[in-house]
C-alpha positions as CSV (number, residue, x, y, z in Angstrom):
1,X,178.4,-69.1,329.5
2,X,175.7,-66.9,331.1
3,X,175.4,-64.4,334.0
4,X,172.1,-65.8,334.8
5,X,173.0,-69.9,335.9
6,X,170.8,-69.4,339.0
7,X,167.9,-68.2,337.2
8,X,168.4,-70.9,334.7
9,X,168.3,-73.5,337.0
10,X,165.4,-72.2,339.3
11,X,163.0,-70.7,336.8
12,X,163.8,-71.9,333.5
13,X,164.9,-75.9,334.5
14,X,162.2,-75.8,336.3
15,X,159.5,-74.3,334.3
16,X,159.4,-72.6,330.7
17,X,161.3,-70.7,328.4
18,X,159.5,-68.7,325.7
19,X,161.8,-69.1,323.0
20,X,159.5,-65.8,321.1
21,X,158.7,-63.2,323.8
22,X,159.2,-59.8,322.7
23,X,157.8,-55.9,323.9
24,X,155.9,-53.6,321.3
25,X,158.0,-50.6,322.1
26,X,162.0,-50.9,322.4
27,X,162.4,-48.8,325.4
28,X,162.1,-48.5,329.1
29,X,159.3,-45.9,329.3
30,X,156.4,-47.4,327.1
31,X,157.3,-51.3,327.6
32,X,157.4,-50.9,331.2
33,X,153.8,-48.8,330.8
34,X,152.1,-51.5,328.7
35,X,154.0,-54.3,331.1
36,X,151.6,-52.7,333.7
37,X,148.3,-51.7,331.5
38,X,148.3,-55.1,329.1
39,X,148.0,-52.0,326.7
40,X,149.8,-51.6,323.4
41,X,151.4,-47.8,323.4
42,X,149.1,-46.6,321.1
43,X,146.5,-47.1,323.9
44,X,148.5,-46.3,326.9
45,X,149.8,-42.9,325.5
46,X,153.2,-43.5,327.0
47,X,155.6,-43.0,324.3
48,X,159.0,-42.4,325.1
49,X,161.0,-41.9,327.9
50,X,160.2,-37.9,328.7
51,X,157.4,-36.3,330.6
52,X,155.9,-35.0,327.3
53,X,156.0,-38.4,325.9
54,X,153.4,-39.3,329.1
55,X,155.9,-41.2,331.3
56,X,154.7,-41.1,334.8
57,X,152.7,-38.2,333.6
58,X,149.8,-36.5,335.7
59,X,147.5,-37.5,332.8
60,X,149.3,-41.3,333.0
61,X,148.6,-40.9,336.8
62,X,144.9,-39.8,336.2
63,X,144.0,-42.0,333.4
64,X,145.9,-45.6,333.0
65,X,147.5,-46.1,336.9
66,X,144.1,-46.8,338.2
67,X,143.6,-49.6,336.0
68,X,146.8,-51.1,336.1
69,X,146.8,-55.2,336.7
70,X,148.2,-54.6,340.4
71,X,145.6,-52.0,341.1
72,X,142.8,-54.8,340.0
73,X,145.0,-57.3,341.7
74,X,144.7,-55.5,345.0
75,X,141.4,-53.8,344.9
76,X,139.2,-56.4,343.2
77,X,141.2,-59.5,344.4
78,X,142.2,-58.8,347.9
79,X,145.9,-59.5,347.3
80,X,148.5,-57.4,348.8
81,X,151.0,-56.4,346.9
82,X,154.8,-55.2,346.9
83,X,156.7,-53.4,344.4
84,X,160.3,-52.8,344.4
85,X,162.7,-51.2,342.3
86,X,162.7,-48.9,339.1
87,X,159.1,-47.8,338.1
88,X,158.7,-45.5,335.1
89,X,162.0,-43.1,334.1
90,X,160.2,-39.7,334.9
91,X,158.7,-41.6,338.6
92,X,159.1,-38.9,341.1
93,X,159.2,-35.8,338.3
94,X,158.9,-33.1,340.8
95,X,156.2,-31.8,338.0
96,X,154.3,-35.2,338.6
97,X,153.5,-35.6,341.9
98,X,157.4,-36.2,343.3
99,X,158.5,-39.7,345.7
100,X,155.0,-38.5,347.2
101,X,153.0,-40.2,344.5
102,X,152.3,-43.6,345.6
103,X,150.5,-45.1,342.3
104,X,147.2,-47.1,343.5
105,X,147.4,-50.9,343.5
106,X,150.6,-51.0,345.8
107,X,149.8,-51.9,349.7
108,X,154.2,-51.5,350.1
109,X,156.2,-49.0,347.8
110,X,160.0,-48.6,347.2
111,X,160.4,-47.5,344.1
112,X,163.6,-45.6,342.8
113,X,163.4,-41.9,341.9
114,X,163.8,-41.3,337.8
115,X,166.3,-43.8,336.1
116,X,168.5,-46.5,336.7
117,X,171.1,-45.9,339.2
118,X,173.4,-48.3,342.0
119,X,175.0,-45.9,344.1
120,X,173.6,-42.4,345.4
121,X,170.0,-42.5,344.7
122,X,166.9,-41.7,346.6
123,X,164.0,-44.4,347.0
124,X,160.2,-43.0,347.7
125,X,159.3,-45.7,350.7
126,X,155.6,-45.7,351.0
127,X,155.7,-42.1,349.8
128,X,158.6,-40.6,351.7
129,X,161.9,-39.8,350.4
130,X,164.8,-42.4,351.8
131,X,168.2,-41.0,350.4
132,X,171.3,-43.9,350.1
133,X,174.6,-42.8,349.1
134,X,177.4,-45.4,348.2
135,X,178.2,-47.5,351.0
136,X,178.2,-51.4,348.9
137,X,176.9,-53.3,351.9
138,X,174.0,-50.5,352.5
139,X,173.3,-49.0,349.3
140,X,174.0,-51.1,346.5
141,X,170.3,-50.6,344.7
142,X,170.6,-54.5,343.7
143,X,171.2,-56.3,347.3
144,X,168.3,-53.5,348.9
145,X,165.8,-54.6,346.8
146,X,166.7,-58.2,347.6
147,X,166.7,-57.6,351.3
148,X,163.5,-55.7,350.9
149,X,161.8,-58.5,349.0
150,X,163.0,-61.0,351.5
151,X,161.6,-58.5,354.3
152,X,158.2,-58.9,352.8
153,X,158.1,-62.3,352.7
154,X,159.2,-62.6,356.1
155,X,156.5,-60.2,357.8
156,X,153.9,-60.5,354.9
157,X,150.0,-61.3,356.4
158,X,149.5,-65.6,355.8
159,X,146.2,-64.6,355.5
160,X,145.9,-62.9,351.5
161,X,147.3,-63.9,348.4
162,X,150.9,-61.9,347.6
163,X,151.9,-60.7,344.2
164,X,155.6,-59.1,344.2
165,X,157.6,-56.9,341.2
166,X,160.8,-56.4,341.9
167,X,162.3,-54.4,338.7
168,X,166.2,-54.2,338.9
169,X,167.4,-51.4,337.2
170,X,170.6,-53.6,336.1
171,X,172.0,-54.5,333.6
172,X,171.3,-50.8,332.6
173,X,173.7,-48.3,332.1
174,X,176.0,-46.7,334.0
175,X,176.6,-50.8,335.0
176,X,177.8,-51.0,338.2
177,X,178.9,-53.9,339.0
178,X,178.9,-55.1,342.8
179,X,182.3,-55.1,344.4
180,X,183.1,-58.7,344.2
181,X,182.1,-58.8,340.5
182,X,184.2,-56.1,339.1
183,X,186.7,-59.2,337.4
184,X,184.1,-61.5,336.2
185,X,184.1,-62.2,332.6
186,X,187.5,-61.1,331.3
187,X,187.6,-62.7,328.4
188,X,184.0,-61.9,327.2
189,X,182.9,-59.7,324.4
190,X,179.7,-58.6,322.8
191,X,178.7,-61.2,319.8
192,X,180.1,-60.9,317.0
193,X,176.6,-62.1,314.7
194,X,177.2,-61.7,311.4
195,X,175.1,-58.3,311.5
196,X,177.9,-56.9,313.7
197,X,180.0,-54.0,312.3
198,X,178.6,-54.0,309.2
199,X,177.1,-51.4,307.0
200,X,173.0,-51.4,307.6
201,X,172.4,-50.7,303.3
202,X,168.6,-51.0,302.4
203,X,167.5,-49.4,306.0
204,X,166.1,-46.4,306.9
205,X,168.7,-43.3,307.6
206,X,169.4,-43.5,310.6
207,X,171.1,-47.4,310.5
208,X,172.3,-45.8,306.9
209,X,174.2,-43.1,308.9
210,X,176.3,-45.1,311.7
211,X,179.9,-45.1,310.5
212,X,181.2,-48.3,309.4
213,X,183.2,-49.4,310.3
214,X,183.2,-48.7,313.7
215,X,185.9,-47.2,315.4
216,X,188.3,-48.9,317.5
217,X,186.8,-47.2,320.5
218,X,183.2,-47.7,319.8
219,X,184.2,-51.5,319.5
220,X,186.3,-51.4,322.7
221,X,183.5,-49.0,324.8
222,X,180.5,-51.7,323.5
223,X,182.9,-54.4,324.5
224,X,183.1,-53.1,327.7
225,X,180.0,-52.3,328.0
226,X,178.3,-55.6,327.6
227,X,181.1,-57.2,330.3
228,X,180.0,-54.9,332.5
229,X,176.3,-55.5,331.7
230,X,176.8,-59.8,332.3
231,X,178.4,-58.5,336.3
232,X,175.7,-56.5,336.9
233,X,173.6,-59.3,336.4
234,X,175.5,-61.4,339.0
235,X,173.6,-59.7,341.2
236,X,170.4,-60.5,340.0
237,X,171.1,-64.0,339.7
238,X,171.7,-63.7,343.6
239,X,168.6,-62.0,343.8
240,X,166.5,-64.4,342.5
241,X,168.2,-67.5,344.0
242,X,167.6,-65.4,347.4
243,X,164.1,-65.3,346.4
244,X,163.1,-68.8,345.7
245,X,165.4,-70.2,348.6
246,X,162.9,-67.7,350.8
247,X,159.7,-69.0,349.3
248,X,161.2,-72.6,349.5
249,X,161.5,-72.0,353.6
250,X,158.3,-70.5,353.7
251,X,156.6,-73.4,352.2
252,X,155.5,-71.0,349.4
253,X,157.8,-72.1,346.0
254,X,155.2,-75.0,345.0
255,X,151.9,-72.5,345.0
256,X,153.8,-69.4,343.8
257,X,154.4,-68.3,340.1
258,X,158.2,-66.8,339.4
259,X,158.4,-64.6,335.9
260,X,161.4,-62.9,334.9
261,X,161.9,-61.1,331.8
262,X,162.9,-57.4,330.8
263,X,161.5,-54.3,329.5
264,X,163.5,-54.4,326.2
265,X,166.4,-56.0,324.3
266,X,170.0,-54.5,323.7
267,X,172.3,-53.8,320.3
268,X,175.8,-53.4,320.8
269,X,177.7,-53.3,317.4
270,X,175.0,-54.4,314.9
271,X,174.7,-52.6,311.8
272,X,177.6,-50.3,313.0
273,X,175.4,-49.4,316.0
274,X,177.6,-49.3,319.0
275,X,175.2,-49.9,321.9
276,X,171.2,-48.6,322.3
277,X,167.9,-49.8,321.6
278,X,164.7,-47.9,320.0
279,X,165.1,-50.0,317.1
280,X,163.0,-52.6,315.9
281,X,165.4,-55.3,314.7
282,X,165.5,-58.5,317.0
283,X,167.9,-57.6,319.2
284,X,166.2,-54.7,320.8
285,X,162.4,-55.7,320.7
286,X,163.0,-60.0,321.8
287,X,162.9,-60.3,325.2
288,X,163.8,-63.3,327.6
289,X,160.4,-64.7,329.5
290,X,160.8,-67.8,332.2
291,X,157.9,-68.7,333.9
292,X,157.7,-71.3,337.0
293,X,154.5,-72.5,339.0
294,X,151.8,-74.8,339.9
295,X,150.6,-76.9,337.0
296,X,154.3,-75.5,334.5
297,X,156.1,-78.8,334.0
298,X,159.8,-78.5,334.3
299,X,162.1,-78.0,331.3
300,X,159.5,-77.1,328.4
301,X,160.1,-74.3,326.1
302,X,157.0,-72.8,323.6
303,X,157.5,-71.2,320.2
304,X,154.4,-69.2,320.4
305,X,154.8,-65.4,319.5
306,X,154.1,-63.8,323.4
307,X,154.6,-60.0,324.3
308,X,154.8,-58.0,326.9
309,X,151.3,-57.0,327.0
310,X,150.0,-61.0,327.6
311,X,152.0,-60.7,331.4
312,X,149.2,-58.4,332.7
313,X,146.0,-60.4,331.9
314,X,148.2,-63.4,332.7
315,X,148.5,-62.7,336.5
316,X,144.9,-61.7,336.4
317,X,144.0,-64.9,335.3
318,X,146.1,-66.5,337.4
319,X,144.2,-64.7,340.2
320,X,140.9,-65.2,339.0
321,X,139.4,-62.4,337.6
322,X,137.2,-62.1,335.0
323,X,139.6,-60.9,331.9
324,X,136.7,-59.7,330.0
325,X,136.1,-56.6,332.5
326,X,139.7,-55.1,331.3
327,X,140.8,-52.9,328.6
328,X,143.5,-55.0,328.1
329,X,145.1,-55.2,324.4
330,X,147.2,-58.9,325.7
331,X,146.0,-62.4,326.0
332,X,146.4,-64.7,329.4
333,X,149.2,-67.2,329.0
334,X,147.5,-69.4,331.7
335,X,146.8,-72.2,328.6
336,X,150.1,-72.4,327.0
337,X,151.6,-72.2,331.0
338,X,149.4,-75.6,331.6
339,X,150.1,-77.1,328.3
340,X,146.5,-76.9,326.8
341,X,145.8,-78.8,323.6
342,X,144.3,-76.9,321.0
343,X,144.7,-73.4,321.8
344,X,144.0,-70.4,319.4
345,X,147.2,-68.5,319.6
346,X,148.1,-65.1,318.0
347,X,150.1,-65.3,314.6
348,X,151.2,-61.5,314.9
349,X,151.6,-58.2,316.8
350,X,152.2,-54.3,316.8
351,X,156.0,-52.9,317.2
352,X,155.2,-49.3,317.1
353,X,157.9,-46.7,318.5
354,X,157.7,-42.2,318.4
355,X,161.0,-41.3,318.0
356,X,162.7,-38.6,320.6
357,X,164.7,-35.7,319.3
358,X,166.3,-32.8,320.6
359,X,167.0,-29.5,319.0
360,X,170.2,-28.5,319.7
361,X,173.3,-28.7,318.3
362,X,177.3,-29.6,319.4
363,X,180.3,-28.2,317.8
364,X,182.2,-31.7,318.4
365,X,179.3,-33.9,316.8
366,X,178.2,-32.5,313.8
367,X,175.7,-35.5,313.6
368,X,173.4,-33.7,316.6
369,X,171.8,-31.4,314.4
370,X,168.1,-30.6,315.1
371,X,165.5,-33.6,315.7
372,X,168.8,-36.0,316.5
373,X,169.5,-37.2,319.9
374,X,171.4,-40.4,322.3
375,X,174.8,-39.6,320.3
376,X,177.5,-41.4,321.7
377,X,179.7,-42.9,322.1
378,X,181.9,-41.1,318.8
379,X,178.9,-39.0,317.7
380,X,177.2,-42.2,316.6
381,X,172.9,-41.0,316.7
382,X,171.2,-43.6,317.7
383,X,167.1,-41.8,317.8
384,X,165.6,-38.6,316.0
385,X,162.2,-37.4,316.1
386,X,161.8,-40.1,313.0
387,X,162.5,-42.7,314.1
388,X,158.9,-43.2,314.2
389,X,157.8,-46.2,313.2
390,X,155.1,-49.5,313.2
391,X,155.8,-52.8,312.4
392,X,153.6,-56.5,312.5
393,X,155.4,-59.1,313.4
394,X,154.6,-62.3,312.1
395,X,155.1,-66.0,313.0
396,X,153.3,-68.8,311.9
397,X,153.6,-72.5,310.2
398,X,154.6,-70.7,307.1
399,X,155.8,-67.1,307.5
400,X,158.5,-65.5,309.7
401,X,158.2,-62.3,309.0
402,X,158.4,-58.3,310.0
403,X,157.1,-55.7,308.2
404,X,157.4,-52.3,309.0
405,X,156.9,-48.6,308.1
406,X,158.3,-45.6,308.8
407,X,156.5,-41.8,309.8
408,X,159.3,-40.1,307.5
409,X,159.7,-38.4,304.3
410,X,160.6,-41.5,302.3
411,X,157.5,-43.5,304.0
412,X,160.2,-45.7,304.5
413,X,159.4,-49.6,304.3
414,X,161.3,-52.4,305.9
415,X,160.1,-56.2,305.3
416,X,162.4,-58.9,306.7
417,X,162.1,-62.7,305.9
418,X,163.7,-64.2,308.9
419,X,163.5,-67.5,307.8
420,X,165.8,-67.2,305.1
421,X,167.9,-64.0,307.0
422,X,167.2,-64.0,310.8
423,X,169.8,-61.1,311.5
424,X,167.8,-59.2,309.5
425,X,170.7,-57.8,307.0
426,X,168.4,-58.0,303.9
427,X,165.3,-55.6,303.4
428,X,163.1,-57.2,300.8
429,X,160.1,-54.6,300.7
430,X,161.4,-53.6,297.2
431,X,161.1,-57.5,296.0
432,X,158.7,-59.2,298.2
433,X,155.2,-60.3,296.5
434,X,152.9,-57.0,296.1
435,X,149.9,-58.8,297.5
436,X,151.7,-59.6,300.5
437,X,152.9,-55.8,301.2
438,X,149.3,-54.8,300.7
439,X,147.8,-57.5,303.7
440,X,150.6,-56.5,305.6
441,X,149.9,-52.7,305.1
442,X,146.2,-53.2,305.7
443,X,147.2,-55.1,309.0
444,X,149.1,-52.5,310.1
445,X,146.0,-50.3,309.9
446,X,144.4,-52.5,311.7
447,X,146.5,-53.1,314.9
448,X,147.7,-49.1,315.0
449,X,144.0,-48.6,315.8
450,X,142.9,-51.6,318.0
451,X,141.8,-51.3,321.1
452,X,141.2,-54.7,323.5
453,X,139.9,-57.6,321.7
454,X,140.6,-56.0,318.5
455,X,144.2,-56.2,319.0
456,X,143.7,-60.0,319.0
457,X,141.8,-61.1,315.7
458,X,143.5,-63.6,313.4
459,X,146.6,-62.0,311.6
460,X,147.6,-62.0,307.7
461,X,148.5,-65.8,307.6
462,X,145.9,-67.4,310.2
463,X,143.3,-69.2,307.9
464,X,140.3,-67.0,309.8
465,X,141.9,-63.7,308.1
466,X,139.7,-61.5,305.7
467,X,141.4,-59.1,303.7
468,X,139.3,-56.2,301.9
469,X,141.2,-54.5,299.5
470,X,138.8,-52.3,298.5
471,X,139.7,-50.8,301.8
472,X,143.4,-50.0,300.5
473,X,144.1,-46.7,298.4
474,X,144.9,-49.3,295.6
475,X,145.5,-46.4,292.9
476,X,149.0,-45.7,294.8
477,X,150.1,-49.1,296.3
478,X,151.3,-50.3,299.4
479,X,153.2,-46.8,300.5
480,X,150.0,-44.6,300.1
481,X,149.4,-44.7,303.7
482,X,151.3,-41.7,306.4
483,X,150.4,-42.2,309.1
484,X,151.0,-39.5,311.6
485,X,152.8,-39.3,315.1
486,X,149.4,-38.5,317.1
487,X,148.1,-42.0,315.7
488,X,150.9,-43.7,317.3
C-alpha cells in the first residue's frame, strides 16, 4: 500500500529506484540549500532552518544563489527555467529581501512565502506578492502548483531547453489533506519497526531523554499524523501523473528527465521519538530518488550510496556543461542513469547537522529548558543547540556502516553496523575494532573540511584509501578530536 502508485508506475516502472539515496543534513533548510548548490552544508553555510543559521540569508543571497545549478542552467546553457513551490523556510524574510527577491537562475517564479502551508498563504509571482486564502478549488497550494506547471508547459518557448522544480510543501506538517482525501487510509498506521517505542539506551541524550514508553497520545497524534501525511500525498501523486500525461501530449516524455525525491526523511515513534527529524538515524537522513529519461531503462533499481548533493551536477551534466567549472561537492549520476560498466563510485559521505535551540523556558514542559527546542507533542524535545553532530556513512562490498560524533560535552560517539542491526538499536563505538574508529575519525576530518573534489576521494574501505595515523592525536584515542560548531 502506498500513496504514491502513480509515481510508481510513471517514474519508478519506468525508470530507476535508488534503493540508497540519502541528504547530508536532516532538515528542510540546509538539504534543500545543498539540493541547489551540489554543496555539503559545511560549504553552503546554511545550517538550520532560521535566518541566523543562513537560510535564505542576504549573505546566502550574495554568495551561493548565484551559483546555484539553475542559475548555470539558465545563464550558461540557455535553458529557461520554472520553479514552483516551497523555496527555502525563511524565503521572503521581510529582513532578506521579502516576495521581492527573485533568486537569479529563474526565467518564471512562484515560490511560497516562509514554510509549508495549503490554505491562506501568499506566493511571490515573478516578484510580486499574490495572496490565496482557502477556497479548495482556487487555493489548495498542491493543485496551483500543478496548474502552474501545466501552464508552463503549455505556453513554454519550443525553441530552448526547459528545466522545471516544482517543490510541494506536502506531506509536511500541518497536513492538509485535499477535500476528497480527508477518509483515505483508515486503517493505516505509522510502522511499527522494531525500533518503534522503545528506549534509545547507548545514544546520545537527547534519544536518552524521550519518555518510553510513549504515551497513548503521542502514539495516537503520530498515528495520525502519518495518515494524514500518505493523503497529502494523494495529491502529489495527481500532480505528477498531470505532469507526465502533459509532456506525453506535448511529445516531450521520451526527451525529458523526471526526478522526484524529498528534502529529508521522517521518524514517527522510533526510539520513543513521536514524530521529527534532525537526527541522523535512517529514517530521517534516507530519502526516496526515481529517476526517468532518455537512455534509463525501465524497472532497474541501483544500490550505490547517492545524496542529495549528486542531483545538481547531475542536471548539469545532463545539460552539457563542463562539471569541472563548479564548486560543486556531488558527483553526476549521468553513468549509473545509463548503466555504465565500470564506474568509480563513492563508498561514503558526510551527515553533518548544528543543532537549534532556544532559550526560554515553559511552566507546562519542564523539558524546554535553555538550549532545547521543537517539544511536542507531550513535551517530548526533539533538537537543542547539541544536537550538533557529523557522521560518514559507509557502504561498500564489505561494510555497512555509520559512524558519528557528537559537538557535546561527552564527545559523544555513535557507530552502527547495519548489516547485522539496520534499525540501528545497537551503538557499538564502545566495542567496535580501535583501528576502525581511528580511520573513521580521521575520515571524518577529512570530509568536515572538503571542499569540491575533495569531498569525492576514496573512503575508509575503497582499496585506493591511505590512512596516516601520524596525523591522529594517537596519545588520546579516537575521541581526542572537538570539533567546534563554526567548523560545521
Amino acid at each position: 500500500q502506498t500513496p504514491l502508485k502513480k509515481t510508481n508506475a510513471l517514474i519508478a516502472q519506468m525508470g530507476i529506484t535508488f534503493l540508497n539515496a540519502y541528504v547530508p543534513s536532516a532538515l528542510c533548510c540546509p538539504s534543500r540549500a545543498s539540493i541547489l548548490t551540489g554543496k555539503y552544508p559545511h560549504n553552503h553555510h546554511v545550517v538550520n532552518n532560521t535566518l541566523e543559521g543562513n537560510c535564505s540569508s542576504k549573505l546566502w543571497q550574495k554568495i551561493q544563489e548565484p551559483y546555484t545549478f539553475p542559475a548555470l542552467l539558465k545563464t550558461m546553457c540557455g535553458y529557461q527555467t520554472f520553479f514552483a513551490g516551497k523555496y527555502l523556510n525563511e524565503y521572503g524574510a521581510e529582513d532578506a529581501g521579502g516576495v521581492g527577491h527573485v533568486p537569479p537562475g529563474w526565467s518564471f517564479w512562484y515560490a511560497l512565502e516562509k514554510n509549508s502551508k495549503y490554505y491562506n498563504y501568499t506566493l511571490s509571482v515573478n516578484g510580486k506578492a499574490r495572496r490565496h486564502g482557502e477556497n479548495y478549488s482556487v487555493d489548495y497550494l498542491t493543485d496551483v502548483l500543478a496548474n502552474m506547471s501545466l501552464d508552463f508547459l503549455e505556453y513554454k518557448s519550443n525553441f530552448e531547453p526547459f528545466f522545471m522544480m516544482i517543490s510541494t510543501p506536502a506531506p509536511h506538517s500541518p497536513w492538509t489533506a485535499a477535500p476528497q482525501y480527508t477518509k483515505s487510509f483508515q486503517n493505516v498506521s505509522a510502522p511499527r519497526n522494531s525500533n518503534f517505542n522503545i528506549h534509545g539506551k547507548n545514544k546520545h541524550w537527547l534519544i536518552r531523554q524521550a519518555k518510553t514508553p510513549m504515551t497513548n497520545s503521542s502514539i495516537q497524534f503520530l498515528d495520525d499524523a502519518y495518515r494524514k501525511r500518505w493523503q497529502t500525498l494523494l495529491s502529489v501523486d495527481d500532480l505528477v501523473e498531470k505532469l507526465v500525461k502533459k509532456l506525453e501530449l506535448n511529445g516531450e516524455l521520451d526527451n525529458t528527465y523526471i526526478f522526484y525525491t524529498s528534502d529529508n526523511g521522517y521518524h514517527t515513534g522510533q526510539f520513543s521519538l513521536p514524530i521529527d527529524k534532525r537526527q541522523l538515524y535512517e529514517f530521517d537522513i534516507k530519502v526516496p530518488l526515481l529517476v526517468r529519461g532518455p537512455g534509463i531503462k525501465p524497472n532497474q533499481t541501483n544500490k550505490m550510496l547517492v545524496a542529495n548533493i549528486d542531483l545538481g551536477p547531475t542536471i548539469l551534466d545532463i545539460a552539457g556543461y563542463d562539471l569541472n567549472k563548479t564548486q560543486m561537492d556531488g558527483m553526476s549520476l549521468l553513468p549509473l542513469l545509463r548503466g555504465d560498466k565500470n564506474v568509480t563510485w563513492r563508498s561514503d559521505f558526510l551527515v553533518e547537522y548544528q543543532g537549534e535551540g532556544y532559550n526560554g523556558s515553559d511552566p507546562t514542559c519542564p523539558g524546554l529548558g535553555p538550549g532545547v527546542t521543537h517539544c511536542f507533542p507531550d513535551c517530548v524535545c526533539e533538537d537543542s543547540y547539541n544536537n550538533t553532530y557529523a557522521c560518514v556513512r559507509t557502504l561498500s562490498t564489505s561494510w555497512d556502516l555509520q559512524y558519528c560524533e557528537f559537538d557535546d560535552r561527552e564527545v559523544f560517539v555513535e557507530v552502527y553496523n547495519l548489516t547485522a542491526d539496520p534499525h540501528q538499536i545497537n551503538n557499538i563505538a564502545k566495542t567496535i575494532d580501535q583501528e576502525i574508529l581511528e580511520k573513521m575519525n580521521y575520515r571524518l576530518m577529512m570530509l568536515q573540511s572538503c571542499s569540491g573534489a575533495t569531498c569525492r576521494t576514496p573512503g575508509v574501505f575503497d582499496p585506493g584509501y591511505r590512512f596516516d595515523p601520524r596525523l591522529m592525536f594517537s596519545n588520546h584515542g579516537v575521541r581526542a578530536r572537538r570539533f567546534s560548531a563554526q567548523s560545521l
